[in-house]
Backbone as ProteinMPNN parsed JSONL, in Angstrom:
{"seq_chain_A": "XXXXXXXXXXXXXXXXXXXXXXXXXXXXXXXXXXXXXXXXXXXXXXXXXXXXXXXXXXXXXXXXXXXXXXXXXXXXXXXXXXXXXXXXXXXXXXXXXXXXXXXXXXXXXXXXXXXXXXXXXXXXXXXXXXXXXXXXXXXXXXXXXXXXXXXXXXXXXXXXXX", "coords_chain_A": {"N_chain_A": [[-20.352, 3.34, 5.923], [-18.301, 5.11, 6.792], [-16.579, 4.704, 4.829], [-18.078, 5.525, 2.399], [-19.221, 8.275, 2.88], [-17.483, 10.261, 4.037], [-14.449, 11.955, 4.279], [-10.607, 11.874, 4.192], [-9.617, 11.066, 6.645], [-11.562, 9.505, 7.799], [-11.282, 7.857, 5.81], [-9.272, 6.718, 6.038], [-9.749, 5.236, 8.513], [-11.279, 3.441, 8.004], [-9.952, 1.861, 6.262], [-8.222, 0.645, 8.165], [-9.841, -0.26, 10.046], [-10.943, -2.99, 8.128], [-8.259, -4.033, 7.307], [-7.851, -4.718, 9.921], [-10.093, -6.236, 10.445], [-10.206, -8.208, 8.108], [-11.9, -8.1, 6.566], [-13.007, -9.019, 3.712], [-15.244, -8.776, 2.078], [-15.445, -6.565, 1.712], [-13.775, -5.673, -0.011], [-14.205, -5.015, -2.618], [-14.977, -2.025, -2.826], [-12.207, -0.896, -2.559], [-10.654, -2.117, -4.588], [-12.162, -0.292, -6.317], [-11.746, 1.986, -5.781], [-9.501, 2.601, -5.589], [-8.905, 1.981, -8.179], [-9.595, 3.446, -9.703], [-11.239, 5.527, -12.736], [-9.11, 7.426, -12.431], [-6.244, 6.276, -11.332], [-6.195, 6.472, -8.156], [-4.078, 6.937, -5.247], [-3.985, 8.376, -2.765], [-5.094, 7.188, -0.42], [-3.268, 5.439, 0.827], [-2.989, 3.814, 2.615], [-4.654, 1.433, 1.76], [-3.298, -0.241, -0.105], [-2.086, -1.481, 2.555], [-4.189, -2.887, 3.467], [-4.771, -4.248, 1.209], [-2.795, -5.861, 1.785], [-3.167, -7.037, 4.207], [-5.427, -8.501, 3.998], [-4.474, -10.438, 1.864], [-4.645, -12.463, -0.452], [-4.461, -13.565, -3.944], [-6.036, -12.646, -5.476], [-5.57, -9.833, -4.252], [-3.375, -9.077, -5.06], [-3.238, -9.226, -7.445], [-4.53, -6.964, -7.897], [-3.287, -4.988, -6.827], [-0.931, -4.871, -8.44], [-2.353, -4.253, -10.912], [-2.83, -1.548, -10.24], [-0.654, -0.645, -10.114], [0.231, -0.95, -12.96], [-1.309, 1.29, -13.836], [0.036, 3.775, -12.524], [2.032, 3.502, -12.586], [3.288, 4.674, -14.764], [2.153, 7.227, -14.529], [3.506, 10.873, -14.182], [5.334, 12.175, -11.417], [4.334, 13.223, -8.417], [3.288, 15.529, -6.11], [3.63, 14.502, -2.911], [2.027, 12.735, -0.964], [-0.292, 12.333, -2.767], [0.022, 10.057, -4.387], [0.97, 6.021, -4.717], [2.727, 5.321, -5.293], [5.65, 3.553, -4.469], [4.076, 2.405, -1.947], [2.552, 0.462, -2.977], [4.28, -1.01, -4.271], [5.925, -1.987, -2.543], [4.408, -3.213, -0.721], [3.018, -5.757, -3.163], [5.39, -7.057, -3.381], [5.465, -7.803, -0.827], [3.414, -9.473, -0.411], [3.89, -11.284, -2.92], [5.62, -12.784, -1.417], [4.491, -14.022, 0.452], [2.67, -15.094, -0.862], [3.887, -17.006, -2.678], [4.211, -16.032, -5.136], [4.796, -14.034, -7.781], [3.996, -11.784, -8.74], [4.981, -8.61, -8.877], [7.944, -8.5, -10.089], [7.728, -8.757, -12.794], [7.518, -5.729, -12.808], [10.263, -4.719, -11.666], [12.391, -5.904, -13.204], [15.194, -5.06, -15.167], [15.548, -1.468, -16.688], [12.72, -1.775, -16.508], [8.787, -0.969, -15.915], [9.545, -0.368, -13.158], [11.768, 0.786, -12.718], [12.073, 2.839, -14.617], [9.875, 4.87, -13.596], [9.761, 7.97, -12.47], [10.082, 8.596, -9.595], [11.375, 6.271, -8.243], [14.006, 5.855, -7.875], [14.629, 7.014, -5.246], [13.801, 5.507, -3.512], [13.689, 2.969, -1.063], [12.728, -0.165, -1.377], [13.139, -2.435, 0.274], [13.182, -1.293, 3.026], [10.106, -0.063, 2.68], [9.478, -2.413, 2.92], [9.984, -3.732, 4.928], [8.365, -2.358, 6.448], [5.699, -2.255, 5.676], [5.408, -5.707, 6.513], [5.744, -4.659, 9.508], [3.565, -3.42, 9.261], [1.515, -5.022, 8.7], [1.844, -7.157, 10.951], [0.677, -5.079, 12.902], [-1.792, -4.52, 12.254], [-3.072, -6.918, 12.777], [-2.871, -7.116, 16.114], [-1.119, -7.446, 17.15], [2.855, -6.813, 18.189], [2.998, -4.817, 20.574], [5.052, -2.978, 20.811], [5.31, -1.452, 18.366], [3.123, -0.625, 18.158], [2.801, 1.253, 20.5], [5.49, 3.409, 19.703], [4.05, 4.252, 16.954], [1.883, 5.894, 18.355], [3.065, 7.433, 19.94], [4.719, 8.688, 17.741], [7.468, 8.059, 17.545], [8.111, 6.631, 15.1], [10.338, 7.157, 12.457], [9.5, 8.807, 9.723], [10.227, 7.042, 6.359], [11.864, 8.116, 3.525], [9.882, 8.998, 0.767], [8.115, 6.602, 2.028], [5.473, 4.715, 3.769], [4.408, 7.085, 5.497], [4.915, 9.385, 3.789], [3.137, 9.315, 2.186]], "CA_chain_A": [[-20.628, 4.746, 6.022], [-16.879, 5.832, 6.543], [-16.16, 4.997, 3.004], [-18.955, 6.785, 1.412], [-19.577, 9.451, 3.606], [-16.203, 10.609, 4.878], [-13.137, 12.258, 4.144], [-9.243, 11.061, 4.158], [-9.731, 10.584, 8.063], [-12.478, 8.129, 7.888], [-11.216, 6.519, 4.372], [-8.08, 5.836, 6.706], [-10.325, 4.656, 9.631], [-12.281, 2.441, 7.578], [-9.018, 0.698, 5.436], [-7.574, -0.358, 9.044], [-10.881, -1.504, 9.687], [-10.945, -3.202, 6.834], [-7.404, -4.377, 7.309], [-7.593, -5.605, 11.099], [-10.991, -7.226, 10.596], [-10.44, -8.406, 7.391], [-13.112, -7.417, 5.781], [-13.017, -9.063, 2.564], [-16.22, -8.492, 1.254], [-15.051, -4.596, 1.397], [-12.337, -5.49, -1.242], [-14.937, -4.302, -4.48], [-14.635, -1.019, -2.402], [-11.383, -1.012, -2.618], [-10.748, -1.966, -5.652], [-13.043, 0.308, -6.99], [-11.273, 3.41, -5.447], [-7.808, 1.903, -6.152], [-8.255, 1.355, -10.113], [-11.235, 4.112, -10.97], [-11.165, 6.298, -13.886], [-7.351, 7.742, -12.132], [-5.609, 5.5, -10.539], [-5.867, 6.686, -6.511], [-3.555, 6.455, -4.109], [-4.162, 9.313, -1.943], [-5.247, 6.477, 0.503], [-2.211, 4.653, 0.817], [-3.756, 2.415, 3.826], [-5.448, 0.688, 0.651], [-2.044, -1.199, 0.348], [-2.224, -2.671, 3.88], [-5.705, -3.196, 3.686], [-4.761, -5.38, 0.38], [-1.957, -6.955, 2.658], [-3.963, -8.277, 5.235], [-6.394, -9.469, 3.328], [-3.65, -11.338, 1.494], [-5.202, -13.131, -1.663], [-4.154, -13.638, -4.854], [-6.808, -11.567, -5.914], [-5.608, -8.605, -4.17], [-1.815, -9.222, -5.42], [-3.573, -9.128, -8.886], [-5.391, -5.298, -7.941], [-2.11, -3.951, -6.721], [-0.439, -4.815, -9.64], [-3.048, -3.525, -11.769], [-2.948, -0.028, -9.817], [1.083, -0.059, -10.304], [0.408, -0.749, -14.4], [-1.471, 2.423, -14.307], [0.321, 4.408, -11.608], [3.924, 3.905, -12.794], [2.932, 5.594, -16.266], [2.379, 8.759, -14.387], [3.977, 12.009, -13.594], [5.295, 11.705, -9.503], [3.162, 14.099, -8.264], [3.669, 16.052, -4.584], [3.822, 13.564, -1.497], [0.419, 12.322, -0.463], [-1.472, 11.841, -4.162], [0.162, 8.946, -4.949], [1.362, 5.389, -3.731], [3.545, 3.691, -6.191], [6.27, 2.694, -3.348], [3.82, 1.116, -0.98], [2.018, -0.785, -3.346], [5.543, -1.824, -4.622], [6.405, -3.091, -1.287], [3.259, -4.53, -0.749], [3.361, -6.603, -4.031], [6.795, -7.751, -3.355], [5.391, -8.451, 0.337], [2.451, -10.213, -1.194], [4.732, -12.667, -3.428], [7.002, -13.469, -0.987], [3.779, -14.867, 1.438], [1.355, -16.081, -1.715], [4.827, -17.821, -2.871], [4.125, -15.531, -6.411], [6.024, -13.227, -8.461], [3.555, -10.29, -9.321], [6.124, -7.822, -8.85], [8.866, -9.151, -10.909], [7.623, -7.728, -14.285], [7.786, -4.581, -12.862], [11.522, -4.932, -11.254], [13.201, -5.823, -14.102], [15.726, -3.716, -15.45], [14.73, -0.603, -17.455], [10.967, -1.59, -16.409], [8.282, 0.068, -14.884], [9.708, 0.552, -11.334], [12.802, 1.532, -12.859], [11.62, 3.916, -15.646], [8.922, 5.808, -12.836], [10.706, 8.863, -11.874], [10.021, 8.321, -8.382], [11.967, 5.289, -7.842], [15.421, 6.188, -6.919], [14.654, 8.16, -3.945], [12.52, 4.684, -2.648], [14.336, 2.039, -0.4], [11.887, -0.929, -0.739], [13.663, -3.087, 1.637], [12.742, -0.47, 4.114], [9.108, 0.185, 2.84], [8.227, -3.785, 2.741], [9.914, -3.706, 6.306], [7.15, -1.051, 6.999], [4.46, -3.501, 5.139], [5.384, -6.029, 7.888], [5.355, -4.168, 10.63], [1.903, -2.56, 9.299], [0.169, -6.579, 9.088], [1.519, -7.494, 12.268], [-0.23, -4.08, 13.797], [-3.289, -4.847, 12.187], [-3.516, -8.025, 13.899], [-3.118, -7.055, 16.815], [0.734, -7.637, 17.449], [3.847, -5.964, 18.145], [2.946, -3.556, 20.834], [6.187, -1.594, 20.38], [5.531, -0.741, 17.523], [1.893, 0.688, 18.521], [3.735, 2.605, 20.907], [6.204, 3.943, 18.827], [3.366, 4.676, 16.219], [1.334, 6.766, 19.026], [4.226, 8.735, 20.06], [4.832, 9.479, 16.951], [8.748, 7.333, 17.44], [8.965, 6.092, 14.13], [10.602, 8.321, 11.314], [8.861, 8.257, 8.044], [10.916, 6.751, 5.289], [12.069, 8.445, 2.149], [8.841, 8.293, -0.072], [7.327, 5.827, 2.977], [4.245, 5.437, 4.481], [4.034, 8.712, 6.021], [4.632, 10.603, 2.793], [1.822, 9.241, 0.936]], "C_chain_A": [[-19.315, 5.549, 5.997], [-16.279, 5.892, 5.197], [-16.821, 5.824, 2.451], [-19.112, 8.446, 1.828], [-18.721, 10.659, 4.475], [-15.427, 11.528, 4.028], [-11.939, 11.714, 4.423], [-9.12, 10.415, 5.331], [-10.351, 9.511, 8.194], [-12.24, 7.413, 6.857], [-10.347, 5.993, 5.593], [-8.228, 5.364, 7.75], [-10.686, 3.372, 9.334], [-11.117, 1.184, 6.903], [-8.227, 0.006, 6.72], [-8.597, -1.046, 9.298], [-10.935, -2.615, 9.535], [-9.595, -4.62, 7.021], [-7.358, -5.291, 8.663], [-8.912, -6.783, 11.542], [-10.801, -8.445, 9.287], [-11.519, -8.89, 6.314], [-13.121, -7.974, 3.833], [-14.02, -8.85, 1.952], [-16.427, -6.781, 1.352], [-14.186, -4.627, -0.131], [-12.758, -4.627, -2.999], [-14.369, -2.993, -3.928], [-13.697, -0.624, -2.499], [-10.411, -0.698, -3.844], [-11.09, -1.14, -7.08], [-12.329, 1.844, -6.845], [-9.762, 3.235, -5.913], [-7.669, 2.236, -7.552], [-9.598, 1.97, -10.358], [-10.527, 4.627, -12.251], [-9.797, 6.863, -13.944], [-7.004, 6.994, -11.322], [-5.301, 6.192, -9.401], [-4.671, 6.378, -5.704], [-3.106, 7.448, -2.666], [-4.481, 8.551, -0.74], [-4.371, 5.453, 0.404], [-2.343, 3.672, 1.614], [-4.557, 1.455, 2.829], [-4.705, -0.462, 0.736], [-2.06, -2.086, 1.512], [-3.521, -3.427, 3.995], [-5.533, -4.321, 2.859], [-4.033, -6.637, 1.065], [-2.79, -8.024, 3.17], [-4.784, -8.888, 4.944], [-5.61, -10.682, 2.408], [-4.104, -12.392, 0.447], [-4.355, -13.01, -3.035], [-4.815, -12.23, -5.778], [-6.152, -9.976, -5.474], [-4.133, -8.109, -4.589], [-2.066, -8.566, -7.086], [-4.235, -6.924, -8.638], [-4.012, -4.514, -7.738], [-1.154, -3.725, -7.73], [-1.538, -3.89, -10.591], [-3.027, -2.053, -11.45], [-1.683, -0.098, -10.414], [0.914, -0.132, -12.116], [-0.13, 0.369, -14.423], [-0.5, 3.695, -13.66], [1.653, 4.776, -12.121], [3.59, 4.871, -13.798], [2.43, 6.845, -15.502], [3.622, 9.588, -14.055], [4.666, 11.639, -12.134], [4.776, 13.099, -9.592], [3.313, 14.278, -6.542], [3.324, 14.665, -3.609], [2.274, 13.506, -1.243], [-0.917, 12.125, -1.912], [-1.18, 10.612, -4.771], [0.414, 7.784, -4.54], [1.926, 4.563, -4.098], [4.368, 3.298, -5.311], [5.596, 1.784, -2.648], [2.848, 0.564, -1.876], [2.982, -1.628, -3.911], [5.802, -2.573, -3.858], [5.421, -3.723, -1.124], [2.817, -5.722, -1.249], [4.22, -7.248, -3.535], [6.267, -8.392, -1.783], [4.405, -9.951, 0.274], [3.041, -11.615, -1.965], [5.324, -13.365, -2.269], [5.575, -14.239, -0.176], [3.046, -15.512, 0.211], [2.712, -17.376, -2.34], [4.434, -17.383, -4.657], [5.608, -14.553, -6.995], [5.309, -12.053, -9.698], [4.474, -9.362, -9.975], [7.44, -7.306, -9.696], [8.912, -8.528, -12.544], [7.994, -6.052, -14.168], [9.087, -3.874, -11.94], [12.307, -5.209, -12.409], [13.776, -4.669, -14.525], [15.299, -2.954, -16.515], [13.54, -1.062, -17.483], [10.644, -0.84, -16.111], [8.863, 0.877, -14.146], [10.644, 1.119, -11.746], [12.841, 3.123, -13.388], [11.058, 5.168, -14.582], [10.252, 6.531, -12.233], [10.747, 9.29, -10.028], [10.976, 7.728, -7.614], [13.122, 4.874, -7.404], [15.421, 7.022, -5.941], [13.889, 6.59, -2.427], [13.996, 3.264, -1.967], [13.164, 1.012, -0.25], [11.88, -1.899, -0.101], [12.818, -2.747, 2.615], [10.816, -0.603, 3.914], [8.703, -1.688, 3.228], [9.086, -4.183, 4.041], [8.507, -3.172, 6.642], [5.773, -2.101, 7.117], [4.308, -4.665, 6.219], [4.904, -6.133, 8.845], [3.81, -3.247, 10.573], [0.953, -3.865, 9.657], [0.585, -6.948, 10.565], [0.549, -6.31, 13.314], [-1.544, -4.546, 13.41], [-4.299, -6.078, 12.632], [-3.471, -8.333, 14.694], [-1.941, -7.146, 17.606], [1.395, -6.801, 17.404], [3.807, -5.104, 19.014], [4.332, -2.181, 21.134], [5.728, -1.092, 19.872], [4.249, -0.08, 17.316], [2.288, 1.308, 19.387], [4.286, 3.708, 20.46], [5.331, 4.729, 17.399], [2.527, 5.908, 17.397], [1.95, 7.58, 19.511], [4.89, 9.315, 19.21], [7.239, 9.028, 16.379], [9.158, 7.061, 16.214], [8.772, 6.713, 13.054], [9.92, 7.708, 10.276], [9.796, 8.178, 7.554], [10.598, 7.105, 4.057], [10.507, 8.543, 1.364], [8.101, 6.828, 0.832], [6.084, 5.966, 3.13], [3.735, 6.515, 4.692], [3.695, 10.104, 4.928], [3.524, 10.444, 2.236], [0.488, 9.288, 1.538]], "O_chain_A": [[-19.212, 6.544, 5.28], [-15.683, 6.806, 4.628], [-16.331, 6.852, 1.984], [-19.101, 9.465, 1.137], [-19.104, 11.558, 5.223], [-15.942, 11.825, 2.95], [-12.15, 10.733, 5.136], [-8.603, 9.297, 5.334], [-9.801, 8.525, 8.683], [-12.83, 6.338, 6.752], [-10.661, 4.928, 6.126], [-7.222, 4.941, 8.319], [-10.534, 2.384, 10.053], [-11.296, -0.032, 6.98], [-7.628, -1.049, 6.511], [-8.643, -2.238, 8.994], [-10.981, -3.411, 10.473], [-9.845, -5.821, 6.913], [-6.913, -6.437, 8.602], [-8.923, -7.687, 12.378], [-11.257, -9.566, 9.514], [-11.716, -9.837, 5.553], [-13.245, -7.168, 2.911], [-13.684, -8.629, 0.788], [-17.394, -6.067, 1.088], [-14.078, -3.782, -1.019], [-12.151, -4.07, -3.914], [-13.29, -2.667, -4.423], [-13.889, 0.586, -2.613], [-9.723, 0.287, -4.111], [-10.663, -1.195, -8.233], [-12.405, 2.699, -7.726], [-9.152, 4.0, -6.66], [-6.643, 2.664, -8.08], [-10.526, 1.426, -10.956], [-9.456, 4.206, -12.689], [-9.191, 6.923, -15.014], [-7.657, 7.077, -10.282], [-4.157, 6.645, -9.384], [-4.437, 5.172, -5.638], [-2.211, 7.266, -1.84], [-4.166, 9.195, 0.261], [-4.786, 4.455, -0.185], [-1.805, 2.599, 1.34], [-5.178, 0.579, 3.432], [-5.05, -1.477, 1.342], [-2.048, -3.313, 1.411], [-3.703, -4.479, 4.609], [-5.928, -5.401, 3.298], [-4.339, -7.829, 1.04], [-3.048, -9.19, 2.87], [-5.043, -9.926, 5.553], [-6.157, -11.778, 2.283], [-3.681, -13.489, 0.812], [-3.471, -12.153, -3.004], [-4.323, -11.295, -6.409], [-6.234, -9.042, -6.272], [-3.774, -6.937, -4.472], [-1.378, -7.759, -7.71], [-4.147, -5.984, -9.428], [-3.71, -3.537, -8.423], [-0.61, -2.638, -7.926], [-1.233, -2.725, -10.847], [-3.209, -1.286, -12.396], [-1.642, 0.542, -11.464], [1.563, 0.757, -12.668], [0.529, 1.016, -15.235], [-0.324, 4.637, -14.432], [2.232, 5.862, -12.13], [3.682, 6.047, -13.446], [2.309, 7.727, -16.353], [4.662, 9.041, -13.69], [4.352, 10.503, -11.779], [4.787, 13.881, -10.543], [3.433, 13.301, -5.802], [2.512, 13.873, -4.088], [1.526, 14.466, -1.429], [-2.113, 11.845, -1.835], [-1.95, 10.092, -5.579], [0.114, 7.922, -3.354], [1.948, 3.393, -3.717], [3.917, 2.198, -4.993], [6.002, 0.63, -2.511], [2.032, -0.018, -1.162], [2.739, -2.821, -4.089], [5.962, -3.765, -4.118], [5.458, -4.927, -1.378], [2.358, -6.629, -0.554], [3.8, -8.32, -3.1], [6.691, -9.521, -1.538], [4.622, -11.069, 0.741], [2.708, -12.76, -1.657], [5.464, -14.588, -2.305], [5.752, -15.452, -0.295], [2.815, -16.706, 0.406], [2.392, -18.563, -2.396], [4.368, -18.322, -5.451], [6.806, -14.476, -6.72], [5.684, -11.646, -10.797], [4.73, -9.272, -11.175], [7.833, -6.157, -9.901], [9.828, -8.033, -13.201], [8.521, -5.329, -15.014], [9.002, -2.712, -11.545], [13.168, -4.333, -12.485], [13.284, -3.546, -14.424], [14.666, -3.553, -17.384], [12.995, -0.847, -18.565], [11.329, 0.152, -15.862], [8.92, 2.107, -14.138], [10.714, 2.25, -11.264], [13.336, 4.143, -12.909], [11.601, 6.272, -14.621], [11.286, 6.064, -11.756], [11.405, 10.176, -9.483], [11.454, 8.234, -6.599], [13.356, 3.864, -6.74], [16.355, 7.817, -5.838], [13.651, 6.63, -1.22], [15.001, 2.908, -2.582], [12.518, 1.091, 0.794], [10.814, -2.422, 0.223], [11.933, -3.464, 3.082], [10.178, -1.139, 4.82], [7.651, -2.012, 3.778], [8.785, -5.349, 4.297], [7.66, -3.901, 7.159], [5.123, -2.536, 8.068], [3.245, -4.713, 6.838], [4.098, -6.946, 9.297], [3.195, -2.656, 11.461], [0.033, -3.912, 10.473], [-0.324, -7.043, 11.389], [-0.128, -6.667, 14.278], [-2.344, -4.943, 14.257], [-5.514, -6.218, 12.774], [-3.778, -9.504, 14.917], [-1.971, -6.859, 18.803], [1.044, -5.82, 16.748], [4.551, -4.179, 18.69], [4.368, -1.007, 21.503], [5.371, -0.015, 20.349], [4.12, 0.844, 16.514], [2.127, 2.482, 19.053], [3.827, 4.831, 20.667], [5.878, 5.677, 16.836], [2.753, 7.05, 16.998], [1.42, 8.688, 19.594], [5.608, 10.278, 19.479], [7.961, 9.449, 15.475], [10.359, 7.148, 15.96], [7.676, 6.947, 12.544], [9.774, 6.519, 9.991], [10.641, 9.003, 7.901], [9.59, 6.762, 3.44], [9.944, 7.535, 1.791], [7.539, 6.009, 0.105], [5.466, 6.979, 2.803], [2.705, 6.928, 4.159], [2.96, 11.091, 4.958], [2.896, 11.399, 1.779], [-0.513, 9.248, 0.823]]}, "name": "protein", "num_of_chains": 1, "seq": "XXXXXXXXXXXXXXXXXXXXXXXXXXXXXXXXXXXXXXXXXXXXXXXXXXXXXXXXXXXXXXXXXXXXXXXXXXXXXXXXXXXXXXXXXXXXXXXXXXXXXXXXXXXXXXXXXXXXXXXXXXXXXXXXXXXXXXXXXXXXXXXXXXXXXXXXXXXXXXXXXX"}
């Protein structure tokens, strides 16, 4: 019901959800909002949601959002989410033991080409990525602290912006 019936509040209720239950038989959902007719990323919790679910499969959707996503415009802070599905990918390889990512790292590729991409530290964001799966499973309580007080600065084109 939060997916269908909601707004940005309850999409981003439903993708931790989603993310701390792991909810895989949500992932069409997902998917479906991820890679419609425009490539989404106004719900940037999509990304973690793919994290924690952690599949091959969902390594393969994030990539597929970033082949359409890079090929845009950058577009004001919060419509888009090519950084954290970048870090996410790259977080994604490094645990599936893949190399999604990689096509679109190369030099003069994708990530390079997207006019976004020099403003992005994805060190930092796929720190973030991280520290987002250990929250969603229930770990870290610093850093749910630090998230409820509002402690930890958004990064560059981070989380927060999108």
């Amino acid at each position: 019901m939060l997916l269908d019936h909601g707004g940005w509040r309850e999409a981003l209720a439903a993708t931790w959800l989603i993310a701390a239950g792991r909810r895989a038989d949500l992932r069409p959902w997902i998917e479906q909002a991820i890679l419609g007719d425009t490539p989404c990323g106004d719900e940037w919790s999509y990304c973690t949601a793919l994290v924690c679910l952690g599949t091959e499969h969902d390594a393969r959707i994030l990539a597929a959002y970033l082949d359409q996503a890079l090929s845009l415009p950058l577009t004001p802070a919060g419509t888009q989410c090519q950084p954290q599905a970048m870090a996410a990918l790259r977080y994604l390889d490094r645990e599936l033991g893949a190399d999604h990512a990689q096509r679109f790292l190369v030099p003069d590729g994708p990530w390079e080409s997207w006019a976004g991409s020099s403003a992005v530290s994805l060190d930092a964001l796929q720190q973030a990525v991280r520290d987002e799966v250990v929250f969603a499973a229930g770990g870290n309580p610093g850093l749910r602290r630090r998230l409820r007080t509002g402690a930890v600065p958004p990064v560059d084109g981070g989380w927060s912006a999108c």
